[in-house]
Biopython code that builds the backbone (N, CA, C, O; Angstrom):
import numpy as np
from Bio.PDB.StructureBuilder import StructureBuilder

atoms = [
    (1, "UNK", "N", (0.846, -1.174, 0.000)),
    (1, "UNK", "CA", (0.000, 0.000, 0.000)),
    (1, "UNK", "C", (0.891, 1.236, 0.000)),
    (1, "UNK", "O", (1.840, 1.433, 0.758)),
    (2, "UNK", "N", (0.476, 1.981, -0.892)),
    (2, "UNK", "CA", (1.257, 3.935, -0.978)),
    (2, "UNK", "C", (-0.068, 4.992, -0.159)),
    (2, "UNK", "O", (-1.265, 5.243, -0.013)),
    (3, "UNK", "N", (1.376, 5.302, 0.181)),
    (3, "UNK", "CA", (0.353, 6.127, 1.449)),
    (3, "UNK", "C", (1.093, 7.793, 1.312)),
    (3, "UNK", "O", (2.214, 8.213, 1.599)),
    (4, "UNK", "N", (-0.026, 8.393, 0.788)),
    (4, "UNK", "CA", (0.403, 10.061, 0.525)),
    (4, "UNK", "C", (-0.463, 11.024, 1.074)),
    (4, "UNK", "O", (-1.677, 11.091, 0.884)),
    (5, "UNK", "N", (0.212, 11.746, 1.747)),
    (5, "UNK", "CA", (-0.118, 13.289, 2.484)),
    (5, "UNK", "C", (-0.465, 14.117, 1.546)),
    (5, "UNK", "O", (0.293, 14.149, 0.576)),
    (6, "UNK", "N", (-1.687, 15.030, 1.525)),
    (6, "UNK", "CA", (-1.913, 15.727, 0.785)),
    (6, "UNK", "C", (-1.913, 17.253, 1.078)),
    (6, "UNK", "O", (-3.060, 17.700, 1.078)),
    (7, "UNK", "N", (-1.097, 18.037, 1.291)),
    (7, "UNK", "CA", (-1.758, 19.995, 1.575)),
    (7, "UNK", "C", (-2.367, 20.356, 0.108)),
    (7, "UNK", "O", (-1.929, 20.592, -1.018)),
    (8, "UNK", "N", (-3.743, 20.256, 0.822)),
    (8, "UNK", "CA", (-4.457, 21.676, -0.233)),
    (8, "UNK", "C", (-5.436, 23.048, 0.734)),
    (8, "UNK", "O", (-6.211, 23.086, 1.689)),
    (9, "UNK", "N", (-4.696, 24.179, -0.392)),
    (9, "UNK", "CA", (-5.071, 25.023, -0.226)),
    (9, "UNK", "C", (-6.232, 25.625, -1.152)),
    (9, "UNK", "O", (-6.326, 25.438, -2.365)),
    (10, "UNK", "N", (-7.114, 26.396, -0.339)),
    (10, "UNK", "CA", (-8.703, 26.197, -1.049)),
    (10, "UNK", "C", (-8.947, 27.651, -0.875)),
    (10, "UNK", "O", (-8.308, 28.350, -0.089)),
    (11, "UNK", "N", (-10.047, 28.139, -1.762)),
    (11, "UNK", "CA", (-10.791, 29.112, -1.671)),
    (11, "UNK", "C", (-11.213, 28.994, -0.017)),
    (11, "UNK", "O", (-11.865, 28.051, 0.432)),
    (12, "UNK", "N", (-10.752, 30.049, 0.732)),
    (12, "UNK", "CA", (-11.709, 29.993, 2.101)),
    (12, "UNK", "C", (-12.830, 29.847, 2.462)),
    (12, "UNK", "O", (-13.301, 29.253, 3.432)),
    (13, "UNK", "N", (-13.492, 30.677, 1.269)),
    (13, "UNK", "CA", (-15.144, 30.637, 1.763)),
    (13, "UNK", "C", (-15.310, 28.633, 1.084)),
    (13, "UNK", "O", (-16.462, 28.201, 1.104)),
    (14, "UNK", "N", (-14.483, 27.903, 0.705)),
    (14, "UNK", "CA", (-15.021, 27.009, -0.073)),
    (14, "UNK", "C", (-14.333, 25.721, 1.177)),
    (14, "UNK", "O", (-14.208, 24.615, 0.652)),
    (15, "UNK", "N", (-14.124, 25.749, 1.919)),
    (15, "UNK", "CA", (-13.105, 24.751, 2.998)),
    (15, "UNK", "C", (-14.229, 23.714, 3.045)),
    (15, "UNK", "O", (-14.034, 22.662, 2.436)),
    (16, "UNK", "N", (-15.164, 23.854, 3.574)),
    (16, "UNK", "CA", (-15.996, 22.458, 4.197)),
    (16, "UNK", "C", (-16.476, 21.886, 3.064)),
    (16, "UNK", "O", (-16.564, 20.659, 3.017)),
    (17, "UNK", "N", (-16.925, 22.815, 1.793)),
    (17, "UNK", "CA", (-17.301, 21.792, 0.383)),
    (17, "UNK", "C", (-16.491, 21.000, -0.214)),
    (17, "UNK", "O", (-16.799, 19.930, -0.739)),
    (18, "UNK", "N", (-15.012, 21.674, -0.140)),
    (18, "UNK", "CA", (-13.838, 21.016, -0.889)),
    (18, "UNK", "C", (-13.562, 19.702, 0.339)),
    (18, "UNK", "O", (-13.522, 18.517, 0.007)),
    (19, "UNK", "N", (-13.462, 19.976, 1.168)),
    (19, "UNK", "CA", (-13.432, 18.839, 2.585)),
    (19, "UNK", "C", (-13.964, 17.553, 2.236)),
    (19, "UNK", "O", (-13.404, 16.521, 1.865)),
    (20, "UNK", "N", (-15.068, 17.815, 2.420)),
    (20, "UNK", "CA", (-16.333, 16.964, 1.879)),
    (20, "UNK", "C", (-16.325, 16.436, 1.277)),
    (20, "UNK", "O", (-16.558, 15.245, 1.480)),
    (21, "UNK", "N", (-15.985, 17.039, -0.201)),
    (21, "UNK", "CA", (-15.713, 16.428, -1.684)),
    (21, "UNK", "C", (-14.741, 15.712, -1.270)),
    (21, "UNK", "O", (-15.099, 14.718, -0.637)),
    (22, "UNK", "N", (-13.754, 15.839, -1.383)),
    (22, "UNK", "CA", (-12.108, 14.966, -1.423)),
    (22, "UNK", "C", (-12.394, 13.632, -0.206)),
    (22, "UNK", "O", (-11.869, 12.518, -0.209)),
    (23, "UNK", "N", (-13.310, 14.144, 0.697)),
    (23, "UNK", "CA", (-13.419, 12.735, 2.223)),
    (23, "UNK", "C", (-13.998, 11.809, 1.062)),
    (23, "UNK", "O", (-13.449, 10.709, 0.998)),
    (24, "UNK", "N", (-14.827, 12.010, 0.299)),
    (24, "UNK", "CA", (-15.733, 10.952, -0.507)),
    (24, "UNK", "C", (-15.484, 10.331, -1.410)),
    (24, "UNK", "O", (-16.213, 9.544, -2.015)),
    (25, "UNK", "N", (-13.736, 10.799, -1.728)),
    (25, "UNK", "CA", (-13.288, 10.532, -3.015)),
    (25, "UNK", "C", (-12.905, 8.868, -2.533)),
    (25, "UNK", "O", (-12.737, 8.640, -1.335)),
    (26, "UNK", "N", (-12.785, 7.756, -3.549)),
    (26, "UNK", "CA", (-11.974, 6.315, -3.425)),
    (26, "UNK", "C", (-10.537, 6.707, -3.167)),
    (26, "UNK", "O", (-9.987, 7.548, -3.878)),
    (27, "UNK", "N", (-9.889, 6.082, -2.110)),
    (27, "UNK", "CA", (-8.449, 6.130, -1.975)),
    (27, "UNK", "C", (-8.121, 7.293, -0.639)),
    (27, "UNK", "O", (-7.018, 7.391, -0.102)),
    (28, "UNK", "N", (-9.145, 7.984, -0.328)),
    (28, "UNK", "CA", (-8.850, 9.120, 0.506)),
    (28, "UNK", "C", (-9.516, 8.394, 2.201)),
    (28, "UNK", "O", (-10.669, 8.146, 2.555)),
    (29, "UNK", "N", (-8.889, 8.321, 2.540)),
    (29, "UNK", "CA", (-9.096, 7.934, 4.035)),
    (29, "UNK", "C", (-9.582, 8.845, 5.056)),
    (29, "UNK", "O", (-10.431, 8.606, 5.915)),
    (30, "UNK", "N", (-9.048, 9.736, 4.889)),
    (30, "UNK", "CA", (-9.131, 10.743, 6.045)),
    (30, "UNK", "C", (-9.012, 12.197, 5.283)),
    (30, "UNK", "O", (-8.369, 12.205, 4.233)),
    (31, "UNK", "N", (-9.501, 13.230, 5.672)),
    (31, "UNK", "CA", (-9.335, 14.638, 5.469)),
    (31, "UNK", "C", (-9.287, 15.412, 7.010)),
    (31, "UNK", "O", (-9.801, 14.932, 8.021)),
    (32, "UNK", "N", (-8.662, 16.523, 6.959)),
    (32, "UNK", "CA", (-8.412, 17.247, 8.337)),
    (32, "UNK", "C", (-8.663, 18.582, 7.399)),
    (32, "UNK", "O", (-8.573, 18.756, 6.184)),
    (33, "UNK", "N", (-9.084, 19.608, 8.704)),
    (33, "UNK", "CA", (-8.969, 21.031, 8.472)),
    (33, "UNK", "C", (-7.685, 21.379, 9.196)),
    (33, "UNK", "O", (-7.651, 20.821, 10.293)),
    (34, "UNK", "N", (-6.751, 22.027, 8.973)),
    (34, "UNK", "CA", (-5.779, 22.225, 10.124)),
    (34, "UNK", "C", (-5.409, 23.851, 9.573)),
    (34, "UNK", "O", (-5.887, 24.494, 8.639)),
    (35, "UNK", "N", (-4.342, 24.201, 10.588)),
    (35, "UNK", "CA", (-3.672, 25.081, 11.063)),
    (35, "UNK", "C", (-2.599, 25.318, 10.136)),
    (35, "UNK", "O", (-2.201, 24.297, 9.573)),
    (36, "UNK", "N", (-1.969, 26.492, 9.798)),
    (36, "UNK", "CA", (-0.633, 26.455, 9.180)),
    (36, "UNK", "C", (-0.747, 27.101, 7.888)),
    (36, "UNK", "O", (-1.358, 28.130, 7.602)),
    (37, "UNK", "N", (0.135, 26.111, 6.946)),
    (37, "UNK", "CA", (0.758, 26.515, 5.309)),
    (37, "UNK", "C", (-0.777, 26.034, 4.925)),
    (37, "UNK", "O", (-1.333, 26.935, 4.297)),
    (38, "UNK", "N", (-1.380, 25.213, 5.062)),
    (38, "UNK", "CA", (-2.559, 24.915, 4.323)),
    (38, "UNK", "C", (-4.080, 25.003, 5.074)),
    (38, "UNK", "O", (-4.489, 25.642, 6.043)),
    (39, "UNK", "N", (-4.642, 24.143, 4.239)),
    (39, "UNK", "CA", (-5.977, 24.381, 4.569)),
    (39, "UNK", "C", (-6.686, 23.351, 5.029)),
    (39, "UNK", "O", (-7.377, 23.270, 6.044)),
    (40, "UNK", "N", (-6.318, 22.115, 3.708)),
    (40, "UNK", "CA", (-6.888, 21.047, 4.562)),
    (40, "UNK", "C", (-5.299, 19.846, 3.913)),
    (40, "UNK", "O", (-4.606, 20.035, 2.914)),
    (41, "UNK", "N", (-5.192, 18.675, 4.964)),
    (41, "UNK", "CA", (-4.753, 17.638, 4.635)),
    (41, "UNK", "C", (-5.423, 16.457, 4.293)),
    (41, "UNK", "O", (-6.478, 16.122, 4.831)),
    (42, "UNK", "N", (-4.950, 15.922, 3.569)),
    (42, "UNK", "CA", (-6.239, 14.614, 3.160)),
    (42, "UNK", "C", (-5.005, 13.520, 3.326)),
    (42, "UNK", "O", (-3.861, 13.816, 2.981)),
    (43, "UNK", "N", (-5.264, 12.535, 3.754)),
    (43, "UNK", "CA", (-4.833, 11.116, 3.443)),
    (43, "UNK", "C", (-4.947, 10.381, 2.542)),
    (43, "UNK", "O", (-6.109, 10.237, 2.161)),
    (44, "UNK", "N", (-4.061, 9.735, 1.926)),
    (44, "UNK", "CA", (-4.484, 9.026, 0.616)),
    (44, "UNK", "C", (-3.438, 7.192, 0.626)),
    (44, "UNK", "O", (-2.224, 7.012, 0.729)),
    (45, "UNK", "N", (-4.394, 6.329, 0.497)),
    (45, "UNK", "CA", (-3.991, 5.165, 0.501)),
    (45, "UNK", "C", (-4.585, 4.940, -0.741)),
    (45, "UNK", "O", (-5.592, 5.383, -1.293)),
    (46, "UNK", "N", (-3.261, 3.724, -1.204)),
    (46, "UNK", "CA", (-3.851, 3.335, -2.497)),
    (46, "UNK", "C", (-2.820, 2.368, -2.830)),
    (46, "UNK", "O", (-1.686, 2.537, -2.382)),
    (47, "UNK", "N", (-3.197, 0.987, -3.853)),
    (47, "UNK", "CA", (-2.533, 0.064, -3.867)),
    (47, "UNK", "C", (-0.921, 0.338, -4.979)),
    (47, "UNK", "O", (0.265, 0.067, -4.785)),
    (48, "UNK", "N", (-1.484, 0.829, -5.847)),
    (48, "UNK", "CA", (-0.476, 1.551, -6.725)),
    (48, "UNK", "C", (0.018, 2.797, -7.185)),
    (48, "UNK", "O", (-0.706, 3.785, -7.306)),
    (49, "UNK", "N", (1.364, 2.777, -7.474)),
    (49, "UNK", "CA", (1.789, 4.786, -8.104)),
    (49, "UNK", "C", (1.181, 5.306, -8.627)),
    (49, "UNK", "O", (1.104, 6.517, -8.419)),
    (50, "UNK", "N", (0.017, 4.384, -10.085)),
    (50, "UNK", "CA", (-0.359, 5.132, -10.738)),
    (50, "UNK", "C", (-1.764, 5.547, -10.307)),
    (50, "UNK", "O", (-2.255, 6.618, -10.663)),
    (51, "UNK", "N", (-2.402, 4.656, -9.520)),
    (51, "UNK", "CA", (-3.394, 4.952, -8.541)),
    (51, "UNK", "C", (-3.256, 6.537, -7.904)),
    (51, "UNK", "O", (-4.249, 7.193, -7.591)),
    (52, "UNK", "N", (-2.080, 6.955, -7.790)),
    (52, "UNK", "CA", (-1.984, 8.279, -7.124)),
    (52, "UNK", "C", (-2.187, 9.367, -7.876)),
    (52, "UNK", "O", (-2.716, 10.395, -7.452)),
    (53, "UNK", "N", (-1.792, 9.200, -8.983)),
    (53, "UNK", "CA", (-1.884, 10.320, -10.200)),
    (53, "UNK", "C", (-3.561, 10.404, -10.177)),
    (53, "UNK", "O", (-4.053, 11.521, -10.021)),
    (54, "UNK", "N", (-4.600, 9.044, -10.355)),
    (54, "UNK", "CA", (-5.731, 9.196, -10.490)),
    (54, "UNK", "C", (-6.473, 9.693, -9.369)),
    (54, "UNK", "O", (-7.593, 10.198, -9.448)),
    (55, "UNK", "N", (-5.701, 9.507, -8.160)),
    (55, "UNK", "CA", (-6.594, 10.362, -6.918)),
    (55, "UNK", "C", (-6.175, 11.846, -7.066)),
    (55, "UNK", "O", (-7.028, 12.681, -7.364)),
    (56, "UNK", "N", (-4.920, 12.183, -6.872)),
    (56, "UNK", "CA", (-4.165, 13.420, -6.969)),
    (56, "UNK", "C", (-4.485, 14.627, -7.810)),
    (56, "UNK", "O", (-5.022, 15.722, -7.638)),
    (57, "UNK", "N", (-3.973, 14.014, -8.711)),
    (57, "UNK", "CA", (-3.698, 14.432, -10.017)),
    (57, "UNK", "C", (-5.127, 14.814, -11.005)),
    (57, "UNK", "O", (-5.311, 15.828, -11.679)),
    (58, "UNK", "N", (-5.889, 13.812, -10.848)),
    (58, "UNK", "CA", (-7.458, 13.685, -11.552)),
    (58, "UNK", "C", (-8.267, 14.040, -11.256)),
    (58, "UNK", "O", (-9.060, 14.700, -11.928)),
    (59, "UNK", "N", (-8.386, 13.635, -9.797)),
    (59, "UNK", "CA", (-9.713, 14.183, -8.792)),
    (59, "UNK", "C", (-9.553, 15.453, -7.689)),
    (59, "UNK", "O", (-10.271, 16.451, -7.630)),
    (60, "UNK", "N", (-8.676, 15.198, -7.040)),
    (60, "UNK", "CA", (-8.560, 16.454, -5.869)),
    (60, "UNK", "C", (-8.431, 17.787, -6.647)),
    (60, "UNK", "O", (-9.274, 18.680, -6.737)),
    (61, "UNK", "N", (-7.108, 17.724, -7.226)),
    (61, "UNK", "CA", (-6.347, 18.884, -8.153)),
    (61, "UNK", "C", (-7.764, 19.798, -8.893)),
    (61, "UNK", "O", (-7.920, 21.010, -9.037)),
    (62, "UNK", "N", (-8.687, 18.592, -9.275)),
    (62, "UNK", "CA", (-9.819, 19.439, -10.105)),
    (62, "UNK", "C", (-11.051, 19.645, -9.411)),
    (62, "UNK", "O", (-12.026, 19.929, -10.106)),
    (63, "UNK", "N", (-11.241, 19.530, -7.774)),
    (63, "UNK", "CA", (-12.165, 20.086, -7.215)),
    (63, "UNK", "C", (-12.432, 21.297, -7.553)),
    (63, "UNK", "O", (-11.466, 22.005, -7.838)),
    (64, "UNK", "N", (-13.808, 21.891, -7.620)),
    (64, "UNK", "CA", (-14.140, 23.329, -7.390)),
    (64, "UNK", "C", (-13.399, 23.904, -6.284)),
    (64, "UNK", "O", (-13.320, 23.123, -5.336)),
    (65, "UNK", "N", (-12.704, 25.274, -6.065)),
    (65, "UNK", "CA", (-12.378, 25.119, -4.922)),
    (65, "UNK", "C", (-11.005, 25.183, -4.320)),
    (65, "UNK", "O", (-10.606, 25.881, -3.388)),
    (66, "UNK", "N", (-10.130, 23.971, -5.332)),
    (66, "UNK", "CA", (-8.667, 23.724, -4.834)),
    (66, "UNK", "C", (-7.938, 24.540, -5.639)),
    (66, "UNK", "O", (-8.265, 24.623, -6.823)),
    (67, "UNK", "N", (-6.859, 25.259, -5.156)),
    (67, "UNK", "CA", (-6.143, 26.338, -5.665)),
    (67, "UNK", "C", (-4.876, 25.729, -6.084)),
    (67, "UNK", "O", (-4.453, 25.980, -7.213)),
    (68, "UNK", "N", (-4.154, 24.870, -5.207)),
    (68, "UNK", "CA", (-3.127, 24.100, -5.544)),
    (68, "UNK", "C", (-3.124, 22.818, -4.457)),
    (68, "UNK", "O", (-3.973, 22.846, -3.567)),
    (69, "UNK", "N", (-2.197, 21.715, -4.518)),
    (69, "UNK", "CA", (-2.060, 20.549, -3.917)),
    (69, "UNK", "C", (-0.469, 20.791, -3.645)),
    (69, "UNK", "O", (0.232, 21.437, -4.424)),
    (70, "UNK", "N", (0.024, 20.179, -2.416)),
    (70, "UNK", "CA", (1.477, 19.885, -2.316)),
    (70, "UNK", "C", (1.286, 18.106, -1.776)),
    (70, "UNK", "O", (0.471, 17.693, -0.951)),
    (71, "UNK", "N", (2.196, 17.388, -2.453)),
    (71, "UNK", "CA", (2.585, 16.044, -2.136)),
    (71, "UNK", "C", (3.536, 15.124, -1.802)),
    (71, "UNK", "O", (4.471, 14.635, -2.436)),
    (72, "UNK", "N", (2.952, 14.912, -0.209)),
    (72, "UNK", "CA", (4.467, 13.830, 0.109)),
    (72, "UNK", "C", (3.925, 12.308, 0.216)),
    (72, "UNK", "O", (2.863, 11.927, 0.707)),
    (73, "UNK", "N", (4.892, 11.593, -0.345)),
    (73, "UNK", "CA", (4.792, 10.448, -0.508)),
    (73, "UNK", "C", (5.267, 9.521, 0.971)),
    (73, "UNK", "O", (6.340, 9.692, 1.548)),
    (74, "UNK", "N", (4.550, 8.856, 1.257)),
    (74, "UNK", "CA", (5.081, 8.475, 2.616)),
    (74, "UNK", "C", (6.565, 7.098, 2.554)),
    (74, "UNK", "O", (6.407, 6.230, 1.695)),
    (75, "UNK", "N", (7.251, 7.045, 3.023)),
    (75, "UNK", "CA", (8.334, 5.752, 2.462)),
    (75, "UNK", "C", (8.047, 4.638, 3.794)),
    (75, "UNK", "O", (7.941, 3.473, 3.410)),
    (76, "UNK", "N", (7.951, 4.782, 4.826)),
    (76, "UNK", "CA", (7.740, 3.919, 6.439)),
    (76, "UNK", "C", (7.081, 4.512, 7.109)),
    (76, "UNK", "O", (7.362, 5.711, 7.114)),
    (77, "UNK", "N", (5.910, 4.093, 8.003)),
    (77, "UNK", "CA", (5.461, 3.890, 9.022)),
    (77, "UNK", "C", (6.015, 3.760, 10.244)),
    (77, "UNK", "O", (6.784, 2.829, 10.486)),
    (78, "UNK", "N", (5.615, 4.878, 11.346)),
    (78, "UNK", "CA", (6.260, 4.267, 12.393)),
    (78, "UNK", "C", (5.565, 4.577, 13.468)),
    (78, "UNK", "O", (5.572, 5.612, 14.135)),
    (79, "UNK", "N", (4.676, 3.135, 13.642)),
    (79, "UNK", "CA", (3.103, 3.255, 14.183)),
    (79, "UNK", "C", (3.066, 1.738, 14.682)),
    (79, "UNK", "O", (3.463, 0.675, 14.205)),
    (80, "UNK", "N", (2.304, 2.177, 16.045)),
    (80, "UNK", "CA", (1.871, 0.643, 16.925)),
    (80, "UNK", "C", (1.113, 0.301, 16.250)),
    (80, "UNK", "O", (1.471, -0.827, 15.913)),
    (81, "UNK", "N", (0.005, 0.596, 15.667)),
    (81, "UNK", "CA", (-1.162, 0.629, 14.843)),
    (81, "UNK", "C", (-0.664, -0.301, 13.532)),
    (81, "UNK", "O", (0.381, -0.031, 12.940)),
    (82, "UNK", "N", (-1.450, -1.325, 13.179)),
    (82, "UNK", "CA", (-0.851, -2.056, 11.683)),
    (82, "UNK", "C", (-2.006, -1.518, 10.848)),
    (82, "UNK", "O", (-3.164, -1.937, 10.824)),
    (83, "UNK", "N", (-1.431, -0.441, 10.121)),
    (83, "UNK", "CA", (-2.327, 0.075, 9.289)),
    (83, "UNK", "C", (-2.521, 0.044, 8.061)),
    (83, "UNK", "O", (-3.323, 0.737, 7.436)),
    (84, "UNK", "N", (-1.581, -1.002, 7.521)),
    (84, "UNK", "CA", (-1.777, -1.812, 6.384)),
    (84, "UNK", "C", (-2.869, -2.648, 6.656)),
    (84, "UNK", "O", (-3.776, -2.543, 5.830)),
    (85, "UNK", "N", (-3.112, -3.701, 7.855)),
    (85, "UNK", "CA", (-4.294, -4.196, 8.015)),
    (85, "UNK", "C", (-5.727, -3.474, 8.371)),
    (85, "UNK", "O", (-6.796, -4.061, 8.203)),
    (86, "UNK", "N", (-5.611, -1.880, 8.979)),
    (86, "UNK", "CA", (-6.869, -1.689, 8.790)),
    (86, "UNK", "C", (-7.022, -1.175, 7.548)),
    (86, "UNK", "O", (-8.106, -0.592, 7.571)),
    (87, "UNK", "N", (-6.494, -1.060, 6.388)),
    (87, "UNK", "CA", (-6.880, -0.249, 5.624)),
    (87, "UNK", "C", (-7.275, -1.432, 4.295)),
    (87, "UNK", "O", (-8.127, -1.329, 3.413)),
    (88, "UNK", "N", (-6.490, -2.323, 4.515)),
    (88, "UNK", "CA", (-7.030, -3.646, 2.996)),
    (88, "UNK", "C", (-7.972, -3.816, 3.265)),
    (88, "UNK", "O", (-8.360, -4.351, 2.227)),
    (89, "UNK", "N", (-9.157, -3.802, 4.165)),
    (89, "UNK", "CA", (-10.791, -3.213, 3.778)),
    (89, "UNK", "C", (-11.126, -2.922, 2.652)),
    (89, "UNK", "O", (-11.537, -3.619, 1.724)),
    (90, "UNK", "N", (-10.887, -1.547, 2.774)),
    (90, "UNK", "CA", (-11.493, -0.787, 2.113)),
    (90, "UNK", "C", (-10.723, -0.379, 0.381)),
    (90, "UNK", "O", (-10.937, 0.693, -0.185)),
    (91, "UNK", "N", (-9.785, -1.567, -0.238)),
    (91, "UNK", "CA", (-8.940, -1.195, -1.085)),
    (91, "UNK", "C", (-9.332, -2.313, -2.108)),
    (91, "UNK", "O", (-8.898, -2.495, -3.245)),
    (92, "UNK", "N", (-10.283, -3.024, -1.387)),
    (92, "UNK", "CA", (-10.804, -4.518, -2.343)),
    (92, "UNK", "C", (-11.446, -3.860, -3.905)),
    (92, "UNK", "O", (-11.342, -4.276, -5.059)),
    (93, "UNK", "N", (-12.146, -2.632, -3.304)),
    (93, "UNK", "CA", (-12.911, -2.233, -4.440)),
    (93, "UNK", "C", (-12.678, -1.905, -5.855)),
    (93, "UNK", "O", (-13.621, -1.586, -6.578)),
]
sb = StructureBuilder()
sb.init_structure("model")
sb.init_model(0)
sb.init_chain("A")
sb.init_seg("    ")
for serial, (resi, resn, name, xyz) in enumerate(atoms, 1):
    if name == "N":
        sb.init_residue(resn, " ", resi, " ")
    sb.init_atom(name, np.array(xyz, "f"), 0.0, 1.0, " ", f" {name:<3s}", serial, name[0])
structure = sb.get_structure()
């Protein structure tokens, strides 16, 4: 499993629609509003590289809303949590 951090920065008045949108997207696990350089972070699991371009690249990037994306690719885990097993759930699809 590839596991990528997402900062996007959004139209302000547009934060909880773009939120919303991207939580619902396939491959996105989690979204946060936070503090800082951005606006929101999204989580992104997915079985393959090119899988990332199609979450990233295809879907988020072209929300109404998103102004730009920054992306880190995660390389290790370093978590009590086996979160490769909770997440092959939801990756069958």
């Amino acid at each position: 499993m590839l596991t990528a951090i997402v900062l996007i920065d959004t139209e302000p008045h547009l934060i909880p629609e773009v939120a919303s949108q991207v939580a619902s997207m396939a491959g996105v696990s989690e979204v946060y509003s936070v503090t800082g350089k951005a606006d929101l972070v999204a989580m992104v699991r997915v079985k393959e590289h090119d899988d990332l371009a199609d979450v990233i690249a295809d879907k988020i990037s072209k929300v109404d809303g998103v102004l730009r994306t920054e992306t880190f690719i995660a390389f290790r885990a370093y978590s009590e949590v086996d979160l490769e097993q909770a997440f092959a759930l939801g990756l069958d699809d």
